[in-house]
N, CA, C and O atoms as a Maestro MAE file, in Angstrom:
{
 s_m_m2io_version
 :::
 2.0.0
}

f_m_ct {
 s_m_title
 :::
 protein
 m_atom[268] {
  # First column is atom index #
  i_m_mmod_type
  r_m_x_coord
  r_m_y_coord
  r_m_z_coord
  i_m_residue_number
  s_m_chain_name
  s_m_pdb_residue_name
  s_m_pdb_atom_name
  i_m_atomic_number
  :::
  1 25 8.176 17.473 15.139 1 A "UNK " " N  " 7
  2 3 7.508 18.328 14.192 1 A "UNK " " CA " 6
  3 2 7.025 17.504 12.995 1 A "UNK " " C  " 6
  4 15 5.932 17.672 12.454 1 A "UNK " " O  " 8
  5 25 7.945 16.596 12.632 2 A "UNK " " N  " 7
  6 3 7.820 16.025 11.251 2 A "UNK " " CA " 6
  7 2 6.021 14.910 11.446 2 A "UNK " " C  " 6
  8 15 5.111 14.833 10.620 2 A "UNK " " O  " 8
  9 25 6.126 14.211 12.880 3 A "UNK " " N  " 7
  10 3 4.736 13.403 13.411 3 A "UNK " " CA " 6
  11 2 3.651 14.088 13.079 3 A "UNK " " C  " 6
  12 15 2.760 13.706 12.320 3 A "UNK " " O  " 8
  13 25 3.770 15.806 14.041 4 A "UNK " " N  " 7
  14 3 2.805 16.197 13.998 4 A "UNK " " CA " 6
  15 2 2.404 17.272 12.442 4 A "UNK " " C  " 6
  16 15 1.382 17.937 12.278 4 A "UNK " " O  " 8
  17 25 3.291 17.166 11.721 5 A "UNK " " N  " 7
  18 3 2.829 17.355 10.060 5 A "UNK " " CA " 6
  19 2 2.228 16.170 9.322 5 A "UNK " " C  " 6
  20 15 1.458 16.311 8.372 5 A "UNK " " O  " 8
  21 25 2.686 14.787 9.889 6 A "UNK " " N  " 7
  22 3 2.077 13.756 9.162 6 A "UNK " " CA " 6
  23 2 0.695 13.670 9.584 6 A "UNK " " C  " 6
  24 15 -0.222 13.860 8.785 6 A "UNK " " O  " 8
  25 25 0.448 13.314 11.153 7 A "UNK " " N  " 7
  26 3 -0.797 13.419 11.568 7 A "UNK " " CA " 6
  27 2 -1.607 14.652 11.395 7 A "UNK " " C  " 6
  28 15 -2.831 14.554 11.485 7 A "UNK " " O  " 8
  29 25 -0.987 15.941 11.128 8 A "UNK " " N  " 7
  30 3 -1.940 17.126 10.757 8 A "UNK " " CA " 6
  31 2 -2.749 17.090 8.929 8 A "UNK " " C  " 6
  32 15 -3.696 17.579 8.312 8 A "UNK " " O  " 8
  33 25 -1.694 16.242 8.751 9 A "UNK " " N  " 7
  34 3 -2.031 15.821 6.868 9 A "UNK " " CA " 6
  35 2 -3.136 14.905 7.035 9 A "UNK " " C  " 6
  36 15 -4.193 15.077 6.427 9 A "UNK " " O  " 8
  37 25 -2.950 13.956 7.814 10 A "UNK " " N  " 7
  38 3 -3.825 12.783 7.848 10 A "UNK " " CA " 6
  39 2 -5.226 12.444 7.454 10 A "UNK " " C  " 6
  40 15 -5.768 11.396 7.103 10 A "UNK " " O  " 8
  41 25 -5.732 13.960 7.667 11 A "UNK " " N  " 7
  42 3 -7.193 14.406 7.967 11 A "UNK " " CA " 6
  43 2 -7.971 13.587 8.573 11 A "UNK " " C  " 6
  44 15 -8.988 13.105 8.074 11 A "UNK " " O  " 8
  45 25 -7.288 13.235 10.392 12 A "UNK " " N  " 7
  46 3 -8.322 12.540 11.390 12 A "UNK " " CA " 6
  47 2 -9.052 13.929 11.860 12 A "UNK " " C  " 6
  48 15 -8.616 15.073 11.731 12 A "UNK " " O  " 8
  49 25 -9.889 13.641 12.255 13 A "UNK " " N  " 7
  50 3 -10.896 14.732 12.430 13 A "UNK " " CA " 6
  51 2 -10.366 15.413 14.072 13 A "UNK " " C  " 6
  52 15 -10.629 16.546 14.475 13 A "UNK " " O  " 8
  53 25 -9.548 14.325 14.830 14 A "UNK " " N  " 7
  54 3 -9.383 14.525 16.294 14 A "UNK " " CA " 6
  55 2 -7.582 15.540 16.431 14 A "UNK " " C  " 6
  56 15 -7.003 16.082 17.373 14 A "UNK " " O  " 8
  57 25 -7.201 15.328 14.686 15 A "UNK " " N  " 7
  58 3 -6.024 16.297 15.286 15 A "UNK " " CA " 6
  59 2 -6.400 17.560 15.077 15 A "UNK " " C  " 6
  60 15 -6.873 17.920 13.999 15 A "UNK " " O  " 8
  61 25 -6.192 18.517 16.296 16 A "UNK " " N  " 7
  62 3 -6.347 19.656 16.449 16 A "UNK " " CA " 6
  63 2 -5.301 20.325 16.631 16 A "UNK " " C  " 6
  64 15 -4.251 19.694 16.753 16 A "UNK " " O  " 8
  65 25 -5.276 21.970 16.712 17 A "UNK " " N  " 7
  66 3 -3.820 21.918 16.856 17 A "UNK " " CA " 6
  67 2 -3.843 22.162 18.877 17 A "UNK " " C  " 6
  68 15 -2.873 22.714 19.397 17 A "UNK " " O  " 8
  69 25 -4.776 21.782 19.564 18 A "UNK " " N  " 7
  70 3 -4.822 21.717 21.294 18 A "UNK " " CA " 6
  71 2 -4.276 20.034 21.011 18 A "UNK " " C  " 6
  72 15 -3.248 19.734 21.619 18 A "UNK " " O  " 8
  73 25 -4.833 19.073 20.236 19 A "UNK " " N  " 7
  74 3 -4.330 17.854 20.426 19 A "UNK " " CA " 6
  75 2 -2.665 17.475 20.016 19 A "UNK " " C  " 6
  76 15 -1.795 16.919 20.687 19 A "UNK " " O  " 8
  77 25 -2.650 17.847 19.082 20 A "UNK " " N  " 7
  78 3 -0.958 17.516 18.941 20 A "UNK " " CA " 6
  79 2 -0.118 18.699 20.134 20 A "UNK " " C  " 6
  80 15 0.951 18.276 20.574 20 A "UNK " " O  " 8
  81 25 -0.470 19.784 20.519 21 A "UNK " " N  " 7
  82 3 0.068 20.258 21.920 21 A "UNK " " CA " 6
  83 2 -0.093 19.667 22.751 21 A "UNK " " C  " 6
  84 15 0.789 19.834 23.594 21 A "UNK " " O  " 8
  85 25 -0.981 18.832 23.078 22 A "UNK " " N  " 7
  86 3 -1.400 18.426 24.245 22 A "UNK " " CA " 6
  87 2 -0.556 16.743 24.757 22 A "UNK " " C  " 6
  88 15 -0.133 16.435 25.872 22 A "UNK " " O  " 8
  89 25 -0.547 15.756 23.208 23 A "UNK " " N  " 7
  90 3 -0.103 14.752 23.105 23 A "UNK " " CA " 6
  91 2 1.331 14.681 22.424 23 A "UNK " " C  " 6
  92 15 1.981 13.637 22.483 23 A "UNK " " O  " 8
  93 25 1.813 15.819 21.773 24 A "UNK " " N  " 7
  94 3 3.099 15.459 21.260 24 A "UNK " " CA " 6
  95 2 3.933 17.002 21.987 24 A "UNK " " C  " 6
  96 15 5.079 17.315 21.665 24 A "UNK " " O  " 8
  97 25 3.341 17.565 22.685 25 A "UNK " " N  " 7
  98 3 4.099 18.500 23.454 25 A "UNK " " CA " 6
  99 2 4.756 19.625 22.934 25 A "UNK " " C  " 6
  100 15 5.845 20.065 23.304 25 A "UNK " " O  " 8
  101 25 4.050 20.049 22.083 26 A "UNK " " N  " 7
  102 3 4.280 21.399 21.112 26 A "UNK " " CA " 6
  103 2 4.039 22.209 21.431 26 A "UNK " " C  " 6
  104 15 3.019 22.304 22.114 26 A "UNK " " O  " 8
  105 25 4.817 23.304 21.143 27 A "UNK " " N  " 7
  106 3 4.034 24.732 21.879 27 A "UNK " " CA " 6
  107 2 2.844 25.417 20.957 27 A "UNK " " C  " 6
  108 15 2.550 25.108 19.803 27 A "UNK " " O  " 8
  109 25 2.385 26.194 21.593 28 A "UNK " " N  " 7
  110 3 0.636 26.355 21.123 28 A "UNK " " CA " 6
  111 2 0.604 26.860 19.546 28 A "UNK " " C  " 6
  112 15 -0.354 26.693 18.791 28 A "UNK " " O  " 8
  113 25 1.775 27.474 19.226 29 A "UNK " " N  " 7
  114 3 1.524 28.535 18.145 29 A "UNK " " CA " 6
  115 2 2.147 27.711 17.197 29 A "UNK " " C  " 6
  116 15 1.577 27.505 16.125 29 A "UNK " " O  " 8
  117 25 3.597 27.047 17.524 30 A "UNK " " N  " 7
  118 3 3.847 25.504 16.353 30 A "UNK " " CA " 6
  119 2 2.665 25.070 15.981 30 A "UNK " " C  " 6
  120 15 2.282 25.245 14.824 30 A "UNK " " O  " 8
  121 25 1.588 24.169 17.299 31 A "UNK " " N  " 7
  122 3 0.491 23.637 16.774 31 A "UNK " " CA " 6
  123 2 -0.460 24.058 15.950 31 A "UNK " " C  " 6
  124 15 -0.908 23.294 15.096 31 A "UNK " " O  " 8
  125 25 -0.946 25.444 16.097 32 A "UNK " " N  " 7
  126 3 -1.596 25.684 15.212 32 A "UNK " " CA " 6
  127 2 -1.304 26.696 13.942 32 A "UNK " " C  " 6
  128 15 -2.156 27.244 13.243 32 A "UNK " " O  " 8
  129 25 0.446 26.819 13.808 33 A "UNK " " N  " 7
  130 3 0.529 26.853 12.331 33 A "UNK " " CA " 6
  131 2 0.715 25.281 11.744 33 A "UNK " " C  " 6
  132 15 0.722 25.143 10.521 33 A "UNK " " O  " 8
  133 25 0.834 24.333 12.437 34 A "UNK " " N  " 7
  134 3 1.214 23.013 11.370 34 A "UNK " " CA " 6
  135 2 -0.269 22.847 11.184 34 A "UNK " " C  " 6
  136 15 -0.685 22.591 10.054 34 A "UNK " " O  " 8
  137 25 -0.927 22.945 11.979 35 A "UNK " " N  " 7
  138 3 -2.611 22.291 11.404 35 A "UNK " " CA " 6
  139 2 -3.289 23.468 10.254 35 A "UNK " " C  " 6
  140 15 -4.121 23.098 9.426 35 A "UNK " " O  " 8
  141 25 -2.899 24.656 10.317 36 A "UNK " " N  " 7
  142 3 -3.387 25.604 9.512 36 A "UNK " " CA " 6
  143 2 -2.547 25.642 8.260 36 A "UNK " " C  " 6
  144 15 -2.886 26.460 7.405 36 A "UNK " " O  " 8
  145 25 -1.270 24.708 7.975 37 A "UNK " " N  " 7
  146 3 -0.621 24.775 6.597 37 A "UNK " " CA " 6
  147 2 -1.635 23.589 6.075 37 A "UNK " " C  " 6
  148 15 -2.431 23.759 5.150 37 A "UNK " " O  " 8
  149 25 -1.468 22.227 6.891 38 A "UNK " " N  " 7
  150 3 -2.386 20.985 6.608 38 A "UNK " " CA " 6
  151 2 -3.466 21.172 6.158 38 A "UNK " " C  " 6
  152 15 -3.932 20.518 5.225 38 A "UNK " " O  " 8
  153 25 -4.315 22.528 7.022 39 A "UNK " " N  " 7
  154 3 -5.621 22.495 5.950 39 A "UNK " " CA " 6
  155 2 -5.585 23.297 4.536 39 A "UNK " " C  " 6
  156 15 -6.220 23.020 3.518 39 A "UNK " " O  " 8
  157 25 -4.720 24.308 4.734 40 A "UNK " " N  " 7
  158 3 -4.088 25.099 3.353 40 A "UNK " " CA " 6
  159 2 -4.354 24.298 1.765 40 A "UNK " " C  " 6
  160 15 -5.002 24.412 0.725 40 A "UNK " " O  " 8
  161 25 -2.926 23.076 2.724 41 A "UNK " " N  " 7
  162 3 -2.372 22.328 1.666 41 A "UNK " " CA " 6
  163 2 -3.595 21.130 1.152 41 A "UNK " " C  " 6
  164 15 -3.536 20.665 0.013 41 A "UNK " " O  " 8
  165 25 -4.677 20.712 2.121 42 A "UNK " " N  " 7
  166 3 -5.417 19.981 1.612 42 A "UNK " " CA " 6
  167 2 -6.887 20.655 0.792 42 A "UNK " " C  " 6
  168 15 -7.572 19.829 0.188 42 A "UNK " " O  " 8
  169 25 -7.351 22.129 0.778 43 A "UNK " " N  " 7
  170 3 -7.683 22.482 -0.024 43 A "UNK " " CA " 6
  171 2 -7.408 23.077 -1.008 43 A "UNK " " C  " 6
  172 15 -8.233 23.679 -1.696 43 A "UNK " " O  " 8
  173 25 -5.572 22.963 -1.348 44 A "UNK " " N  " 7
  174 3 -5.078 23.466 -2.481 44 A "UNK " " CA " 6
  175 2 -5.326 22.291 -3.388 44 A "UNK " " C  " 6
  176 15 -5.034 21.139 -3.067 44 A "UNK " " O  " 8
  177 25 -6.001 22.705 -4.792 45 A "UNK " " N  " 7
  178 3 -5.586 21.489 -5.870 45 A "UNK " " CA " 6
  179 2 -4.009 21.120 -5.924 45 A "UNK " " C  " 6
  180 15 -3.005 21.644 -5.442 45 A "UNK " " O  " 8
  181 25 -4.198 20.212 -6.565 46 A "UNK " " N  " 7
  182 3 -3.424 18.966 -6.534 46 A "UNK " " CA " 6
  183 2 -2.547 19.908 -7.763 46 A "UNK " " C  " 6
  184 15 -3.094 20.554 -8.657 46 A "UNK " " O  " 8
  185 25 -1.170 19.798 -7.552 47 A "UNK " " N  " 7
  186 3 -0.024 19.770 -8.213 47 A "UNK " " CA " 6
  187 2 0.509 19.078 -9.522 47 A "UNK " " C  " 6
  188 15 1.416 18.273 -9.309 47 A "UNK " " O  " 8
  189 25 0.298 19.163 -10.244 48 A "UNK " " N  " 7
  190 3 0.826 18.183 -11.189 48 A "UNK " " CA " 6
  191 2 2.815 17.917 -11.380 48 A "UNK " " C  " 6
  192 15 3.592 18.750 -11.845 48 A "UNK " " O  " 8
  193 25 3.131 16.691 -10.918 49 A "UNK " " N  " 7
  194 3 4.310 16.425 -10.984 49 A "UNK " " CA " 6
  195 2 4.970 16.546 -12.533 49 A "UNK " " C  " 6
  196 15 4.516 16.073 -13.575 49 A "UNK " " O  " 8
  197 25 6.316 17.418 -12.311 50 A "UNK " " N  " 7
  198 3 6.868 17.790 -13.976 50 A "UNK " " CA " 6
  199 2 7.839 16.890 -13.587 50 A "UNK " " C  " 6
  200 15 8.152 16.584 -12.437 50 A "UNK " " O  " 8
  201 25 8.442 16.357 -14.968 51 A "UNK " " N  " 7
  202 3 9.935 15.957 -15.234 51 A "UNK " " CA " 6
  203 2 11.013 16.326 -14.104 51 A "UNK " " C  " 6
  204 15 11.851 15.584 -13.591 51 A "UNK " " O  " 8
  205 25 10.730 17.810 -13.840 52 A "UNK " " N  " 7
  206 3 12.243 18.396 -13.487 52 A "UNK " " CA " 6
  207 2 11.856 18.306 -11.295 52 A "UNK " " C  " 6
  208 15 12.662 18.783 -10.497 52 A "UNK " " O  " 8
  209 25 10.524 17.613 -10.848 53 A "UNK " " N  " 7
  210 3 10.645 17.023 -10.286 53 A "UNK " " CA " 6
  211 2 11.825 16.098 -8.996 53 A "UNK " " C  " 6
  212 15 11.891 14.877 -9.138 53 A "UNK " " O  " 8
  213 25 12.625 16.716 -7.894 54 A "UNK " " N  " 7
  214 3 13.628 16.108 -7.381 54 A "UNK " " CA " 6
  215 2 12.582 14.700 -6.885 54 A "UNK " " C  " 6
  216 15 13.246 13.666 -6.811 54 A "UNK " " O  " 8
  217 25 11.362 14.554 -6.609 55 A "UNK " " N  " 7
  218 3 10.603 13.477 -6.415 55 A "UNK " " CA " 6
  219 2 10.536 12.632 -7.523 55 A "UNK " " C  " 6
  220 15 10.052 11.621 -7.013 55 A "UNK " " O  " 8
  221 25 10.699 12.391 -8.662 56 A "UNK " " N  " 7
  222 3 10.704 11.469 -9.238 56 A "UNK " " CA " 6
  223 2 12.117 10.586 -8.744 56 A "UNK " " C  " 6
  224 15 13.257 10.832 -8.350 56 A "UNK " " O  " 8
  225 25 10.984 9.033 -9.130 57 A "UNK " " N  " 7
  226 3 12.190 8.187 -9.188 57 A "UNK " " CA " 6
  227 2 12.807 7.605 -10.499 57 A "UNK " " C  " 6
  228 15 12.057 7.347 -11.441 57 A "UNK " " O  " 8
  229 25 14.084 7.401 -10.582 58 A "UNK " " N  " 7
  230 3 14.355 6.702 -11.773 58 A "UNK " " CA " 6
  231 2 13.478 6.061 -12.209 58 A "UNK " " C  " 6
  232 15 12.693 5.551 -11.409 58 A "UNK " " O  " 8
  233 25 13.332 5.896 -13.387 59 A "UNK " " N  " 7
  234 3 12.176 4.962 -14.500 59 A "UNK " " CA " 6
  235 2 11.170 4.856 -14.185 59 A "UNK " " C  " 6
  236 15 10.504 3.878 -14.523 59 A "UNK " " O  " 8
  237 25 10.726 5.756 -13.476 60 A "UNK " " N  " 7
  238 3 9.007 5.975 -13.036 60 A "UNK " " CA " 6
  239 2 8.025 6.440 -14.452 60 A "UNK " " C  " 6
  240 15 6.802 6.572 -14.500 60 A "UNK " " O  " 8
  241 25 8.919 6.603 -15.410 61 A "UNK " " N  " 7
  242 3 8.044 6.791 -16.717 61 A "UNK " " CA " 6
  243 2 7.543 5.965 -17.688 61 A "UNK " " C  " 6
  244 15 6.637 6.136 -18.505 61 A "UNK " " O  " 8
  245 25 8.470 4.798 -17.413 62 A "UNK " " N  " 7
  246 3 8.694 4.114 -17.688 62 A "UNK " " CA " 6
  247 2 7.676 2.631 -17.743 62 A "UNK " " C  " 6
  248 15 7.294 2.050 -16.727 62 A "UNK " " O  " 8
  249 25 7.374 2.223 -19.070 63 A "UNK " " N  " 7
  250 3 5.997 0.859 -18.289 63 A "UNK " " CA " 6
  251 2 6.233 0.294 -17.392 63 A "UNK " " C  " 6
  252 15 7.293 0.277 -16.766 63 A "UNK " " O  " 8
  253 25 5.149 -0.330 -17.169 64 A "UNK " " N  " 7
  254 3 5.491 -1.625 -16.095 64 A "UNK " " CA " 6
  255 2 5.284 -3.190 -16.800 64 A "UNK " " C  " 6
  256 15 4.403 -3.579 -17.568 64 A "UNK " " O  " 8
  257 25 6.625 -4.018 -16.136 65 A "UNK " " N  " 7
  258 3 7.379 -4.895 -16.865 65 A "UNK " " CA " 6
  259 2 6.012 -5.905 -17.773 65 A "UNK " " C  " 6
  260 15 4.929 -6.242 -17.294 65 A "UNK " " O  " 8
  261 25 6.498 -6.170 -19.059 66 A "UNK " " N  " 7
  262 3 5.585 -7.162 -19.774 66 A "UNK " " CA " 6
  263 2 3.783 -6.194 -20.020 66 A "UNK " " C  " 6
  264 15 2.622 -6.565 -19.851 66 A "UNK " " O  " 8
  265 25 4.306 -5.094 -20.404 67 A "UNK " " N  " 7
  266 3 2.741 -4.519 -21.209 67 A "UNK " " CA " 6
  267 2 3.381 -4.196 -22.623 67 A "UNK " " C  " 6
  268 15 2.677 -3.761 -23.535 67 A "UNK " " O  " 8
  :::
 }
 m_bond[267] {
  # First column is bond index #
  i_m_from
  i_m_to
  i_m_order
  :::
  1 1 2 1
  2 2 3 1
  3 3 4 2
  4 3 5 1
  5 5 6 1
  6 6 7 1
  7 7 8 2
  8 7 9 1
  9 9 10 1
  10 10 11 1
  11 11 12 2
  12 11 13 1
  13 13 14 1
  14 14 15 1
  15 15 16 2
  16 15 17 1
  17 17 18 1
  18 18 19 1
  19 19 20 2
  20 19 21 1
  21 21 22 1
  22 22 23 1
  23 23 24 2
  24 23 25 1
  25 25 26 1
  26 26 27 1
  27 27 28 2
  28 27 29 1
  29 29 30 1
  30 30 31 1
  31 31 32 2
  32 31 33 1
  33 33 34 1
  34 34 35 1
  35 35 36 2
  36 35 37 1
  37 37 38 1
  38 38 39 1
  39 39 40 2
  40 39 41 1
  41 41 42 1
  42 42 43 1
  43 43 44 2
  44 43 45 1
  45 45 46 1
  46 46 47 1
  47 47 48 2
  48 47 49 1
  49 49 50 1
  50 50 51 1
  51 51 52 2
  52 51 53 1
  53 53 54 1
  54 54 55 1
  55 55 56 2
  56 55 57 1
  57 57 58 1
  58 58 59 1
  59 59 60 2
  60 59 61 1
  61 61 62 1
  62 62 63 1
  63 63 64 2
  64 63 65 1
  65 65 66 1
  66 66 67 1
  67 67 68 2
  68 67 69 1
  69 69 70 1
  70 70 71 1
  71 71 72 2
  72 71 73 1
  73 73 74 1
  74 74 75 1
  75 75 76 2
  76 75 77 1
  77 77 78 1
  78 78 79 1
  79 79 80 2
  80 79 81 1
  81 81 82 1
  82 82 83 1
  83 83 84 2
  84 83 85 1
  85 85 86 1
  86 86 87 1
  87 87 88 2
  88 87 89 1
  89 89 90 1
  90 90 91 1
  91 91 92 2
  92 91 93 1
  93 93 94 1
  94 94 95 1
  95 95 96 2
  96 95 97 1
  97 97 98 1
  98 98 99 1
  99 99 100 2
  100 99 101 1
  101 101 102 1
  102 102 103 1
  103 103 104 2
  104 103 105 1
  105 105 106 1
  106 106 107 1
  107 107 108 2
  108 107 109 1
  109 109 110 1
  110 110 111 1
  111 111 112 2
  112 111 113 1
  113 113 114 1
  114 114 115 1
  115 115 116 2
  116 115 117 1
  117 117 118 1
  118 118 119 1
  119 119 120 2
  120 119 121 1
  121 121 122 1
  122 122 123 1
  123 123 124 2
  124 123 125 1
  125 125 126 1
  126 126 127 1
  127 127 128 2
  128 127 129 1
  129 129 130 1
  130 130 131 1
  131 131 132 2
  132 131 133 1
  133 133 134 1
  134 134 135 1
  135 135 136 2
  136 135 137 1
  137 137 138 1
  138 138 139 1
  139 139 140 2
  140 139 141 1
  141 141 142 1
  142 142 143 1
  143 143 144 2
  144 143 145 1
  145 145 146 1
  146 146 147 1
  147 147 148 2
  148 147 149 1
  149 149 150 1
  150 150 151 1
  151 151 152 2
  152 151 153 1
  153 153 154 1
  154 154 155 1
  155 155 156 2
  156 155 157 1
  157 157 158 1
  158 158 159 1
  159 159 160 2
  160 159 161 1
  161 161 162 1
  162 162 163 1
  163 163 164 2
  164 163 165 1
  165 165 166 1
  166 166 167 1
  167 167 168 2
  168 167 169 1
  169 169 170 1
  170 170 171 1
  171 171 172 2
  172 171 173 1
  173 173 174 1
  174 174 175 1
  175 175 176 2
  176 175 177 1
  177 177 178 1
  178 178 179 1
  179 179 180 2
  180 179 181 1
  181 181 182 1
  182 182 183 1
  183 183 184 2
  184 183 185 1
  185 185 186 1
  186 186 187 1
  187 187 188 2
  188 187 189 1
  189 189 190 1
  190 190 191 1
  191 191 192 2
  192 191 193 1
  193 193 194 1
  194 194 195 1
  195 195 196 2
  196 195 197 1
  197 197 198 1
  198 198 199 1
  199 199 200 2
  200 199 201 1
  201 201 202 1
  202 202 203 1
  203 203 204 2
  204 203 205 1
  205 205 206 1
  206 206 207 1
  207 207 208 2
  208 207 209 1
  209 209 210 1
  210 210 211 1
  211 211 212 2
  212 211 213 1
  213 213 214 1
  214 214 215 1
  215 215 216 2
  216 215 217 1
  217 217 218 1
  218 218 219 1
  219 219 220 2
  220 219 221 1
  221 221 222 1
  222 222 223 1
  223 223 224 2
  224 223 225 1
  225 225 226 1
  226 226 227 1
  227 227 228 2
  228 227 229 1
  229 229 230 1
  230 230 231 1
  231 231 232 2
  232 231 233 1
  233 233 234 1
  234 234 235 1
  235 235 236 2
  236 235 237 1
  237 237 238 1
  238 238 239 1
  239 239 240 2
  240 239 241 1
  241 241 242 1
  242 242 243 1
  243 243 244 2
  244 243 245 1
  245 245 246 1
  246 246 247 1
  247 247 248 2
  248 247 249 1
  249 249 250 1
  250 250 251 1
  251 251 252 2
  252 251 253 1
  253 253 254 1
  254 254 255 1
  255 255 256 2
  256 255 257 1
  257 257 258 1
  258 258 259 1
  259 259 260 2
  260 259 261 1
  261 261 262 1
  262 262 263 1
  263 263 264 2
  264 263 265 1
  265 265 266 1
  266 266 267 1
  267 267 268 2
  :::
 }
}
């Protein structure tokens, strides 16, 4: 599942959701909700990352060394 969310993100034009069924052996209706969140999520604007963030990493706020 996790492949065919990366390759559904990817935006190759050839993943479909018949191609990741077809090549990663998904059943039909998995495939085409992971390709229909992928396109969701790629015409949702962009998120702005807050502080409270579990994705931040330590001292990511932080400069970078010698500025």
């Amino acid at each position: 599942m996790y492949a065919a969310w990366i390759l559904a993100t990817a935006q190759t034009p050839e993943t479909s959701a018949a191609w990741l069924q077809r090549n990663l052996a998904l059943p039909a209706q998995a495939a085409r909700l992971i390709v229909e969140a992928a396109e969701e999520r790629r015409q949702a604007p962009a998120e702005p990352r807050n502080a409270a963030s579990p994705l931040r990493t330590p001292g990511e706020d932080k400069p970078p060394p010698g500025s």
